[in-house]
ZAMARGU-4260 file (C-alpha; in steps of 0.2 Angstrom, whole numbers, plus 5000, padded with zeros to 4 digits):
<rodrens>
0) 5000/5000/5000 | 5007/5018/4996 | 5008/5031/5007 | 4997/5042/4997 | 4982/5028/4998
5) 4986/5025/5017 | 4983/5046/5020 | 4968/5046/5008 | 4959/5031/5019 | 4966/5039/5036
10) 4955/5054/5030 | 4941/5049/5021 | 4928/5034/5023 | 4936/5025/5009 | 4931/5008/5007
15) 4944/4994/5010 | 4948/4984/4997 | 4953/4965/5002 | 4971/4966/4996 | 4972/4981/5008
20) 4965/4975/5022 | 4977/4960/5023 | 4990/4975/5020 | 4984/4982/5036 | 4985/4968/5045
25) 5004/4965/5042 | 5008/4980/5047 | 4999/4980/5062 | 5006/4962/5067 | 5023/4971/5064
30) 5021/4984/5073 | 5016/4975/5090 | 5031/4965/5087 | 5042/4978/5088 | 5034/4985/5103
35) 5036/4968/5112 | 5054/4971/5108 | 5056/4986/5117 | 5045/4981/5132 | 5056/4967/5135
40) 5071/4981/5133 | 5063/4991/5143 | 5059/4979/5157 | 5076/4972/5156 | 5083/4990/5158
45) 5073/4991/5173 | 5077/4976/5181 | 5097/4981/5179 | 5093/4999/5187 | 5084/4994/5202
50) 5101/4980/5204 | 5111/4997/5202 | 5101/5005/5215 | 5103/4992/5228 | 5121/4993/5228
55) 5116/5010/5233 | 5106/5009/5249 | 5110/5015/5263 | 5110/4997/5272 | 5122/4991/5258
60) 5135/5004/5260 | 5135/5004/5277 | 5128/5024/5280 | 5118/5016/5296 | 5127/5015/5310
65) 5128/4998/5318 | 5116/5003/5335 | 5101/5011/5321 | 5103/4994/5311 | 5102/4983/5328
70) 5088/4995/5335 | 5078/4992/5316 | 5080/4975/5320 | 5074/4975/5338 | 5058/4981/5331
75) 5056/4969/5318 | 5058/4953/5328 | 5044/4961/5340 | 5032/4958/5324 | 5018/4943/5328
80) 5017/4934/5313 | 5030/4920/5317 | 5042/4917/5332 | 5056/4927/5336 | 5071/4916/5335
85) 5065/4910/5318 | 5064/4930/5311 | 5082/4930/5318 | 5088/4916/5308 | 5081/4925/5292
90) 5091/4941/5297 | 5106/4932/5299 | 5106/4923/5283 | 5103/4939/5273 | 5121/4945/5273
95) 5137/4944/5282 | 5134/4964/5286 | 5118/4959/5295 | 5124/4945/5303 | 5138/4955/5313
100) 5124/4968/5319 | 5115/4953/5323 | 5126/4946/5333 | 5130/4964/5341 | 5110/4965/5345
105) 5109/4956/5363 | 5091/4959/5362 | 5086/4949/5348 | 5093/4931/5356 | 5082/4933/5371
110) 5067/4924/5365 | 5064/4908/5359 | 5047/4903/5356 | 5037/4886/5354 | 5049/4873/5354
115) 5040/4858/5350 | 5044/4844/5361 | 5043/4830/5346 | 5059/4829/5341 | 5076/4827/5354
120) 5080/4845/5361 | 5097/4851/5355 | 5101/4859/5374 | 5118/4866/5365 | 5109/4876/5353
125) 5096/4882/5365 | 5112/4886/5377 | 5122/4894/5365 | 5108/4905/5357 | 5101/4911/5373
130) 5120/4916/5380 | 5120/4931/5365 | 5107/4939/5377 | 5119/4945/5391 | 5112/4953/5403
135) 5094/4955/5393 | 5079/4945/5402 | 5077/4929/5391 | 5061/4920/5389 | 5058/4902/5383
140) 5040/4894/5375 | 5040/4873/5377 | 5025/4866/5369 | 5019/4851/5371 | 5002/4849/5366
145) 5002/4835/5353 | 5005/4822/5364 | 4991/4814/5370 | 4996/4805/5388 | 4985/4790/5388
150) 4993/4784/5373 | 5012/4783/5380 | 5018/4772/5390 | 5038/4765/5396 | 5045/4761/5379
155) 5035/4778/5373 | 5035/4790/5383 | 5028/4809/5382 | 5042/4821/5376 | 5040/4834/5387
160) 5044/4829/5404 | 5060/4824/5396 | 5075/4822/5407 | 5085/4834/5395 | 5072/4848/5395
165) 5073/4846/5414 | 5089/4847/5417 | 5091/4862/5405 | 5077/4872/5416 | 5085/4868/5430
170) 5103/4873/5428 | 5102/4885/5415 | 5106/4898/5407 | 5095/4907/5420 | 5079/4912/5413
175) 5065/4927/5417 | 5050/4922/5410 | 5047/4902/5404 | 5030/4898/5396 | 5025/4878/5396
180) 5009/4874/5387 | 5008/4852/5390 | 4992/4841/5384 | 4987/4835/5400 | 4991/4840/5418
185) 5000/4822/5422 | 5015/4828/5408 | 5017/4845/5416 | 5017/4837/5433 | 5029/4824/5428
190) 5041/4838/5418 | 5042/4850/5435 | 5045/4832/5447 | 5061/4833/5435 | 5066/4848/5438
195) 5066/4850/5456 | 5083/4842/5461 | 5093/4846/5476 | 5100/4861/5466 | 5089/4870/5454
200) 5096/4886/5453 | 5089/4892/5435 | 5070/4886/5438 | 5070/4898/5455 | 5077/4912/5445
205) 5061/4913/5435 | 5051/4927/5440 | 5036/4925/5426 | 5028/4909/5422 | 5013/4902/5410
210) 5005/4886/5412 | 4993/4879/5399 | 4983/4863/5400 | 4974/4854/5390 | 4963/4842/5398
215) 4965/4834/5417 | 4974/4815/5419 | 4964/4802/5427 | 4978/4803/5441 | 4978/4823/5444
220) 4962/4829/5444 | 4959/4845/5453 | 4959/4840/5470 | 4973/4831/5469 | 4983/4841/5459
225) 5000/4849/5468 | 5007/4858/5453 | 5006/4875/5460 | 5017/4867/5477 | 5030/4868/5467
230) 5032/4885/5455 | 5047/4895/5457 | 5045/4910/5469 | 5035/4922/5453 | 5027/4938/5453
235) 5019/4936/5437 | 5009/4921/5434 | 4999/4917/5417 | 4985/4901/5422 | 4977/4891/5410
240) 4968/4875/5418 | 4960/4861/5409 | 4940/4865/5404 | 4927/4861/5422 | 4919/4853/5409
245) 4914/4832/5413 | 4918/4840/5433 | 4905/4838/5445 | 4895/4852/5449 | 4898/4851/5467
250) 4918/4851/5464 | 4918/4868/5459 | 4902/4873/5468 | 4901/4870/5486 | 4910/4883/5498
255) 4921/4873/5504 | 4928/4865/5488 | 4949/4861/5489 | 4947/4864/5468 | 4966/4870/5464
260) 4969/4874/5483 | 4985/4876/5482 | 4985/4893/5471 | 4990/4907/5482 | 4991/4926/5476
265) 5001/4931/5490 | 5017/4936/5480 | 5008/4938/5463 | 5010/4956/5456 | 5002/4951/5439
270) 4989/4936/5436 | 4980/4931/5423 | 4969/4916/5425 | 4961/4910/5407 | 4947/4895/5413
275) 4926/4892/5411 | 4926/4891/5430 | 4913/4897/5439 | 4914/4915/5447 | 4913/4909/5466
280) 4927/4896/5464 | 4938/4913/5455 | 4931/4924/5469 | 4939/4911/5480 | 4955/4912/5477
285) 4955/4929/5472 | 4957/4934/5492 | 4975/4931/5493 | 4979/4943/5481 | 4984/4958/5493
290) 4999/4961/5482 | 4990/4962/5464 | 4993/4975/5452 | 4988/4970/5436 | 4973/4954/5436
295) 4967/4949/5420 | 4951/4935/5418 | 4948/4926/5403 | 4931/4919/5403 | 4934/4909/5385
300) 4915/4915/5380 | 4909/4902/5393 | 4892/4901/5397 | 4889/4901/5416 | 4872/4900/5426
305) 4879/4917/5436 | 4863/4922/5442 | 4864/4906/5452 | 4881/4903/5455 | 4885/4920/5464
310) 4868/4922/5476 | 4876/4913/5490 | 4891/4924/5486 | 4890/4939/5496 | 4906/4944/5505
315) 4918/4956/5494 | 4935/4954/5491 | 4946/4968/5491 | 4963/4968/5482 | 4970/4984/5487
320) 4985/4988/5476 | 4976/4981/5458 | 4978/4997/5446 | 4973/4986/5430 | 4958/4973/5428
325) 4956/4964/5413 | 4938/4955/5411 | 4940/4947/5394 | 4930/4937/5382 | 4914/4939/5391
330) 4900/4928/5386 | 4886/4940/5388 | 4882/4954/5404 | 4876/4941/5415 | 4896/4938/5416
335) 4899/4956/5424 | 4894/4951/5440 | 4908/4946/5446 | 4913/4965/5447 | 4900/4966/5460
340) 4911/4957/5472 | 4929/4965/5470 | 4933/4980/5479 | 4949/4989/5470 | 4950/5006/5477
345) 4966/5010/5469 | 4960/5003/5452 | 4965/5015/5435 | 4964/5004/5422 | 4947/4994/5415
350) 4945/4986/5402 | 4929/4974/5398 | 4929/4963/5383 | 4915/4952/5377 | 4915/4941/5363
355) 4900/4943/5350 | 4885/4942/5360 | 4873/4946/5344 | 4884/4933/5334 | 4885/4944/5321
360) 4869/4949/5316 | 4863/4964/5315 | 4852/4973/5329 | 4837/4986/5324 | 4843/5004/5330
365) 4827/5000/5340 | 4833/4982/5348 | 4848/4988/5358 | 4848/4983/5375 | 4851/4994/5389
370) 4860/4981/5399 | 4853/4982/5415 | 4864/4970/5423 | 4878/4979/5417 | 4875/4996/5422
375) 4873/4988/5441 | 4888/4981/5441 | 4897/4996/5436 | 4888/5007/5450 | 4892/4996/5461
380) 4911/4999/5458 | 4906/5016/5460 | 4896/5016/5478 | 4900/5009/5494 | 4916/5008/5506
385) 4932/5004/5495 | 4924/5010/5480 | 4933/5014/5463 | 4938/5034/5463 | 4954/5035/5452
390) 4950/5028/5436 | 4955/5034/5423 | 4957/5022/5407 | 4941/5013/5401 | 4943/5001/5388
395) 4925/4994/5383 | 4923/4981/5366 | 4911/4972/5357 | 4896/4977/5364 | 4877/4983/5359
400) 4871/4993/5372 | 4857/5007/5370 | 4860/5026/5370 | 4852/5026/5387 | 4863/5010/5394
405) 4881/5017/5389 | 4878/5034/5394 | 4874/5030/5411 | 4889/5017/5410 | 4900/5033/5404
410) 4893/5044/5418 | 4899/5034/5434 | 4917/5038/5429 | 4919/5056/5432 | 4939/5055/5433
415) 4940/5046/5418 | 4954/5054/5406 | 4956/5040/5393 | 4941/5029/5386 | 4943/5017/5371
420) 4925/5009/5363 | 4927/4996/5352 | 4914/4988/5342 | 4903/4994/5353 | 4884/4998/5344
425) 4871/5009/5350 | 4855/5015/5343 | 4860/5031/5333 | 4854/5047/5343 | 4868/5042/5357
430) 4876/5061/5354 | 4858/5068/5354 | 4859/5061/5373 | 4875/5067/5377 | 4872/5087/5371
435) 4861/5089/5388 | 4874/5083/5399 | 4890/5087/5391 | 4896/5095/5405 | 4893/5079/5416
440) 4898/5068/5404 | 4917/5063/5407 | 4924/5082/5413 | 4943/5075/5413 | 4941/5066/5397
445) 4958/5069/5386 | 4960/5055/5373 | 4943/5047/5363 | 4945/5031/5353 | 4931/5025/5344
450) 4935/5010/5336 | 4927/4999/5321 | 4912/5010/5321 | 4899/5008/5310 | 4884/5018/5309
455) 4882/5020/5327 | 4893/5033/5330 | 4898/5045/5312 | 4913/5055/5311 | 4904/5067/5309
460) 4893/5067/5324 | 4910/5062/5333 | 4918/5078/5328 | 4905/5090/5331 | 4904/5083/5348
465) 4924/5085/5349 | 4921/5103/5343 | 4908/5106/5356 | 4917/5101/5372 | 4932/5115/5363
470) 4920/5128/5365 | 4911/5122/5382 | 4931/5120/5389 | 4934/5139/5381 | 4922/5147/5391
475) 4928/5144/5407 | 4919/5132/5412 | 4928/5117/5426 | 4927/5103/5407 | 4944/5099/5400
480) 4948/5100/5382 | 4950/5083/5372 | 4965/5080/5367 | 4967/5066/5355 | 4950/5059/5344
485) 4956/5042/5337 | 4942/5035/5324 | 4941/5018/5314 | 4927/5014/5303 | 4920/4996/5297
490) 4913/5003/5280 | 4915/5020/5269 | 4897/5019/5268 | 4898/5034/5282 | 4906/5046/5272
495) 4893/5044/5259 | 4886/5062/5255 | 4896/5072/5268 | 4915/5072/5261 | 4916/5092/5269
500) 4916/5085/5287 | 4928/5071/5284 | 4940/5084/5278 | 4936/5095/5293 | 4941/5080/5304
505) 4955/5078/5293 | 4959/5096/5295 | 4959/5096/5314 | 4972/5085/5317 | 4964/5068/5321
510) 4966/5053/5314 | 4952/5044/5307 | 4954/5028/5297 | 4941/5015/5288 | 4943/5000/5276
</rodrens>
């Protein structure tokens, strides 16, 4: 085809003829060939910059100073998605470079997390990795869990209570915190029988300590079990007993029940106990703990008759240094009751988790509860000798309450100065509420999270409540200024027709996220 046919059909509505077409066609085909050409150049040229460039970068010319490269890799070993020791190894085989500031980094080397008690422990290893700590506080995880007990037996035994592991928890290296989670409560038994020789001098070096069970042996059950004899002088103490589950009622029932008798509080700082037990048994033990300061509950999202079980319960237990309670994974409201029985007078710290106690469904803005139960269990914190006076986090998450319920929650906690919601859901005119009692409504409050909101609580309602308590705190009035607004959203459905009041929140220096 000539160039002056090809101008007169790229200017005219010509019709092709056949010959033409197939013209066309060629040079088309020829043309995308030759741009493949240069696309692979180009992609090729690319690939050989960005190689030049890495022999550029900072890291690989050594620009870092050794301390900024170890501190960089102090925070990235702190990252949960797999164990420490094994994000180590990866570091150390990138480069010789990083291997010396690995090696220069004590801090990395003092955890190892979840060796798995299937295979024979390589204690020269385990010694030699854990000496790199110095003088940092070394932790240790043992997990045992795959065994099953009944099925071992002389020729076979289970791994964990192994002689070798024994011996290393015994005479060292010293260790700070040690974590052991077994199958069954005969192999952690077994395990720490091993361990208590004559001279132990690591295992009562350890000052925190997590036992997890899976299920009780035929031969400790909880009356009979003396695990808790036996545990190195700790103040920090992590307890995770087999499920109550197949117990008899009256085992964990009756007042005077030896359940676990041996647990004692007296030189705990910090407890966490994670178990479906019922609240009296919990309350039970709970009065040793003069010495507690930080006491976190795990109720797994059990599902306890408490109405019943805590009638008879009517003494208080008073636990006089505790600043931090955690009440996690609460099965419903019924679960608060327990509150009703602690006394903590120097308590600053609150935080009430429940699990999903709508299941997921969603709840009418007419349906929301106002969870009676909850806001008497609160007040009573509140009232009475002892009572609650200095709190000043509150940390509440996965909750549909009514506008009426959380603002009378809210409105017991006068001092408060930090208060994180969560997934909490209300009906939608919670804000209207609050305009008539802003000036009630938390006067020390500094820093609001609202977290996973979805159409309960809009930014925008947020930030003009933010902007109100300015202007009330402005005029003179005894309300303190918020701070700090942190906001999360579930959906960007919120934004939808109201873009100029996401820029104000934007614009006045909070942070507000969504998906």
């Amino acid at each position: 085809m000539t160039q002056d046919r090809l101008v007169q059909l790229l200017t005219s509505n010509s019709p092709l003829e056949t010959a033409e077409i197939r013209s066309i066609r060629k040079e088309i085909m020829s043309r995308r060939e030759a741009m493949d050409v240069l696309r692979h150049e180009l992609q090729a040229l690319e690939a050989e910059c960005k190689a030049y460039e890495s022999l550029l970068a900072p890291m690989r010319r050594n620009v870092l100073p050794v301390e900024v490269l170890g501190d960089i890799f102090s925070l990235v070993v702190q990252m949960p998605e797999t164990t420490t020791d094994s994000q180590v190894t990866t570091l150390c085989l990138v480069c010789k470079a990083w291997r010396d500031v690995a090696l220069a980094t004590p801090s990395i080397w003092a955890r190892v997390g979840e060796i798995e008690m299937e295979n024979p422990l390589n204690v020269g290893k385990l010694r030699n990795w854990l000496s790199r700590a110095r003088g940092h506080p070394r932790g240790l995880e043992v997990v045992g869990t795959r065994c099953m007990y009944e099925e071992h037996d002389e020729a076979s035994p289970c791994p964990l209570p192994s002689t070798t592991m024994a011996d290393f928890l015994a005479t060292g290296p010293a260790l700070d915190e040690l974590s052991i989670k077994a199958s069954s409560t005969k192999c952690m038994e077994e395990l720490i029988d091993r361990i208590l020789q004559p001279q132990s001098p690591s295992w009562n070096t350890i000052r925190a300590i997590h036992l997890g069970m899976s299920h009780w042996h035929i031969s400790s059950g909880p009356r009979s079990w003396s695990l808790l004899k036996r545990l190195p002088p700790v103040t920090s103490l992590s307890l995770s007993p087999p499920s109550s589950e197949g117990l008899r009622e009256n085992q964990l029932y009756q007042e005077n029940n030896k359940t676990l008798e041996d647990l004692t509080l007296a030189n705990l700082t910090t407890f966490r106990l994670t178990c479906d037990f019922p609240s009296p048994w919990i309350l039970g033990r709970m009065g040793t703990g003069e010495n507690l300061e930080t006491l976190t509950l795990d109720f797994e999202l059990s599902a306890r008759d408490e109405e019943r079980s805590l009638h008879a319960f009517h003494s208080r237990v008073l636990l006089p240094r505790l600043r931090t309670l955690q009440v996690l994974q609460l099965d419903d409201n019924h679960e608060t009751q327990i509150l009703r029985c602690l006394r903590m007078p120097a308590l600053d710290r609150l935080d009430l988790s429940f699990g999903k106690p709508w299941g997921g469904l969603k709840v009418e803005a007419n349906d929301y509860p106002d969870m009676w139960e909850l806001q008497a269990d609160i007040i009573s914190l509140v009232e009475g000798p002892n009572c609650i006076s200095r709190l000043h986090h509150l940390r509440i998450s996965n909750l549909p309450i009514s506008s009426c319920g959380l603002l009378e929650v809210l409105l017991q906690f006068a001092p408060l100065t930090h208060l994180r919601l969560d997934n909490v859901a209300s009906d939608p005119i919670f804000f209207q509420r609050v305009k008539d009692k802003n000036e009630q409504l938390l006067p020390q409050l500094q820093y609001l999270e609202i977290l996973n909101s979805g159409h309960s609580f809009t930014p925008q309602e947020v930030f003009r409540f933010f902007e109100a308590r300015k202007v009330i705190a402005a005029a003179g009035t005894s309300l303190v200024c918020l701070e700090e607004l942190v906001m999360t959203v579930t959906s960007a459905k919120v934004f939808k027709g109201h873009p100029s009041n996401l820029y104000e929140v934007y614009g006045s220096g909070n942070w507000l996220s969504g998906p």
